[in-house]
N, C-alpha and C positions, 0 to 999 in steps of 0.2 A: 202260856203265862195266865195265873187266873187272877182276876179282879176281882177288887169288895164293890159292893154294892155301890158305896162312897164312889171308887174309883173311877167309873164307868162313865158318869159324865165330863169328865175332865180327858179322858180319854177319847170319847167322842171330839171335843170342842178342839184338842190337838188336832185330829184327822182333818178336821172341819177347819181350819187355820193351813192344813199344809195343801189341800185339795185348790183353797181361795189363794194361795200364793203361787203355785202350779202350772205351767201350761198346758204341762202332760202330766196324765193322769193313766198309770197301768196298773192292770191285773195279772199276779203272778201267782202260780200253783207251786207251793213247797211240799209235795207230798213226796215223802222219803229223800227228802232235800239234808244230809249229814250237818249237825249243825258245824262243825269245823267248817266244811267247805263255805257253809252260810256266811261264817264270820271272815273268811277269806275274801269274797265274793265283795262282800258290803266295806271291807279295806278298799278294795280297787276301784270300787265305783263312788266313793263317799265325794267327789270333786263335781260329780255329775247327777248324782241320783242320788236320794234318799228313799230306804223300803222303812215300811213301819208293818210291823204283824199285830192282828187281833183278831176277836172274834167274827163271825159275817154277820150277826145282827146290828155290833156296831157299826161297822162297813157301812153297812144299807144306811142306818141312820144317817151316820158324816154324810154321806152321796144327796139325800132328799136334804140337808139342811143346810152344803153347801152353795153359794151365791153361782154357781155353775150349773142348779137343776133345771134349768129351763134350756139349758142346750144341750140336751140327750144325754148327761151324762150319769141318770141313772140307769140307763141302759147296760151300765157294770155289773149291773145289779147283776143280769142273766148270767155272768160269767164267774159268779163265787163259787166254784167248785173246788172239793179236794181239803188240802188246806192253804186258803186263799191270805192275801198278803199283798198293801199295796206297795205302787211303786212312783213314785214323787219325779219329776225333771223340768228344766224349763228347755229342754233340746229337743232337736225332731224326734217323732217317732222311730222314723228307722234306722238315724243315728244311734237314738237310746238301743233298738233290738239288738242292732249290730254291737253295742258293747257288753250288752249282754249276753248276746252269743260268744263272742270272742271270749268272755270271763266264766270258762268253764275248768271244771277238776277231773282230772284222772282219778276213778273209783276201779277196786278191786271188784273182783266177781264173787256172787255171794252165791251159798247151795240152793236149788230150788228157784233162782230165777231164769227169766227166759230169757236168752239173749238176744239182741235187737242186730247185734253185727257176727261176722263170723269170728274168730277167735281160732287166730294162729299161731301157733310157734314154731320157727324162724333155724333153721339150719344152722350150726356153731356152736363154738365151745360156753360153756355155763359159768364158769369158774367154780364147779361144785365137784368137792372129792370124791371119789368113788364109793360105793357102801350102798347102805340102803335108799340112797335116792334115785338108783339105777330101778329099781323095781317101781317106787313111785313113781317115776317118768313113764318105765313101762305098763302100764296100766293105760292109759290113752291113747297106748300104740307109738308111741315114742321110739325109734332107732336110734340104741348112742353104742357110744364105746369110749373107751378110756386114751386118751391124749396127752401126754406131759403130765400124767396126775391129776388130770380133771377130766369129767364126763362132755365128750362132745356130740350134742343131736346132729344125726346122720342129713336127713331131711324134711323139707318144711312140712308142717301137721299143719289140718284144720281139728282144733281140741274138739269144741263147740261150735255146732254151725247153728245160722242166725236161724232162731226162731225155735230152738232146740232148750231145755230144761239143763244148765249147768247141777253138773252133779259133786258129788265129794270127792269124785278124784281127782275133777279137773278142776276143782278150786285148791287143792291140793298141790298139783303140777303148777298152775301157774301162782301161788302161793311162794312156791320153791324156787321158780324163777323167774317173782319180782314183778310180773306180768299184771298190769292194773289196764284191762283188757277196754273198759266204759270211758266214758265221759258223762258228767254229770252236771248241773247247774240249776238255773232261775228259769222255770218255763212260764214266758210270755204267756198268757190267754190272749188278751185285748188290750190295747191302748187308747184312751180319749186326746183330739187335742180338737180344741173350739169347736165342737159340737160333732165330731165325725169319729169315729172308734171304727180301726184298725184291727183286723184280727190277725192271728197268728200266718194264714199263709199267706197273707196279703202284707206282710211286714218283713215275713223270710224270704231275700228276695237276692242275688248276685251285683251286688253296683255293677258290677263289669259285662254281664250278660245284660240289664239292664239298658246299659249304655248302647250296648251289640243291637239291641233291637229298637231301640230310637233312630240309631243310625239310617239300618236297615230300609225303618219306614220312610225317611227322608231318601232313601234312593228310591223307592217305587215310588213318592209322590213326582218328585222331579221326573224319573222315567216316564210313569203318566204323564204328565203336563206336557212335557216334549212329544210325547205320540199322536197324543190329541190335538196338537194342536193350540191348546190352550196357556197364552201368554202370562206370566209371572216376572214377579222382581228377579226372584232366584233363575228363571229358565228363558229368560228373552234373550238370554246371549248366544246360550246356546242352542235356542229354537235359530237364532236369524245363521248361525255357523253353520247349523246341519240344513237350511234353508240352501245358503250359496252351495257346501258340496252336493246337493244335489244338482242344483242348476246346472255347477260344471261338470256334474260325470254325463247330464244329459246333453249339453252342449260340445261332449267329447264326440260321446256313441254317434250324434247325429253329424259330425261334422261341420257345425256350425261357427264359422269365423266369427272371434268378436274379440277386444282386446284382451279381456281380461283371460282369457283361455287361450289365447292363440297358440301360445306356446307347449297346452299340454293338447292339444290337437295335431301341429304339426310333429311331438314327440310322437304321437299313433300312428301319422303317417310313417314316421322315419321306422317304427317298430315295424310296422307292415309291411314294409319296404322290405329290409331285410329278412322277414321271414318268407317274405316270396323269392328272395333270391337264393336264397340256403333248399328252397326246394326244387329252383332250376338243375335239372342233372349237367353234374362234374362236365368238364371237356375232358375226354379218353385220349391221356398222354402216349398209351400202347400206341394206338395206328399211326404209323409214319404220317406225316406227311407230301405230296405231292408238291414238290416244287414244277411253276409253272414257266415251259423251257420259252423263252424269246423267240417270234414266229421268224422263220429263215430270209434271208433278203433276196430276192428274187435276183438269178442274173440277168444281165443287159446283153450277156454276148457277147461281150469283147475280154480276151483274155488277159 
């Protein structure tokens, strides 16, 4: 959009009004941003965020003559690249990223660009009648054949593999079948809020991986704490638990009578007990027995 000369301070003094109302204060790059999806984009987020587009020298103006230049936030400034465009919020940072990431559009694949993903199509019927678009699928190496009167791909293609130069046959093929292979949206550069700016990968970040490695770190502190020795709120309970079972498996090993083990000591003996008796050999049922005969009674001699 161009402005008259007139316009330009007036356009500043707005920037400069939504910057001082703001918490959050982003830099976004709309370079080959479709304006349809733009105006899509800015429906979904209108509850939460306001963008406002101009040029970068008014940018930089609003920046130094807002009442927020004394905590870093011309620091924006280094991030006007492209065609730059702010973004207005009073919600977290990476609440605003995350809704900005989620507010993205399905884009077709244009001739001549490079593709970022690989781009495949999917085994099954097309719903397209036989004819010349058998030949157009063939060109990308496509396997079909004819099904109930429609054309069905044999098996899965990669059309365009990522990092590869989409050409006109493959914007062609997936032209044909409907294939809007990209995603596209608002890319983040940086975010300001109260004097610290945010950059892109420190803002793209997993809540849930996120969480995974907090967790994490809370099991190796506690693990440490417990190993060393060294008592806490969180590990004194379980320093003084793992304190007694040691006591008692050493008060088992050595046989040392005392109340509070007695009974898993006398369990070792009773264990011991019978594993020395399971190793005394069997009594051998085979050998008779000798029964032992009554010695004879002597006679007296008289009949």
């Amino acid at each position: 959009m161009t402005l008259t000369r007139q316009e330009k301070p007036q356009k500043v003094k707005n920037l400069v009004d939504l910057i001082n109302s703001h918490s959050t204060i982003g830099v976004i790059d709309m370079t080959k941003l479709p304006a349809k999806i733009m105006f899509k984009i800015r429906e979904n987020i209108r509850d939460v965020a306001t963008i406002s587009t101009t040029r970068k020298t008014l940018i930089t103006k609003a920046l130094r003559e807002s009442n927020k230049k004394d905590r870093e936030i011309t620091k924006l400034e280094s991030m006007l690249s492209g065609s730059p465009a702010f973004i207005f919020s009073n919600e977290n940072p990476f609440k605003l990223f995350s809704l900005i990431k989620k507010n993205r559009a399905k884009a077709p694949a244009k001739e001549g660009q490079v593709s970022p993903v690989n781009i495949t199509v999917s085994k099954g019927p097309t719903g397209i009648p036989p004819g010349p678009a058998i030949t157009t699928l063939g060109k990308v190496g496509l396997k079909t054949r004819v099904e109930g009167g429609k054309i069905a791909v044999l098996d899965d293609k990669v059309v365009v593999k990522v990092g590869d130069t989409v050409t006109a046959d493959a914007v062609g093929v997936l032209t044909l079948l409907k294939i809007e292979p990209f995603e596209v949206g608002l890319s983040i550069v940086g975010i300001w809020e109260d004097g610290t700016i945010y950059e892109k990968d420190v803002l793209d970040v997993d809540p849930q991986e996120y969480v995974n490695q907090i967790t994490q770190c809370v099991v190796n502190a506690v693990n440490f704490s417990v190993n060393i020795g060294y008592p806490t709120k969180l590990t004194i309970d379980m320093m003084i638990s793992k304190a007694f079972n040691e006591a008692k498996n050493l008060a088992v090993e050595a046989n040392l009578i005392e109340k509070d083990f007695i009974d898993e000591v006398l369990a070792k003996a009773a264990r011991q007990a019978k594993a020395l008796e399971e190793r005394l050999p069997a009594e051998d049922s085979s050998v008779p027995k000798t029964e032992e005969k009554p010695a004879e009674e002597k006679s007296d001699g008289q009949g």
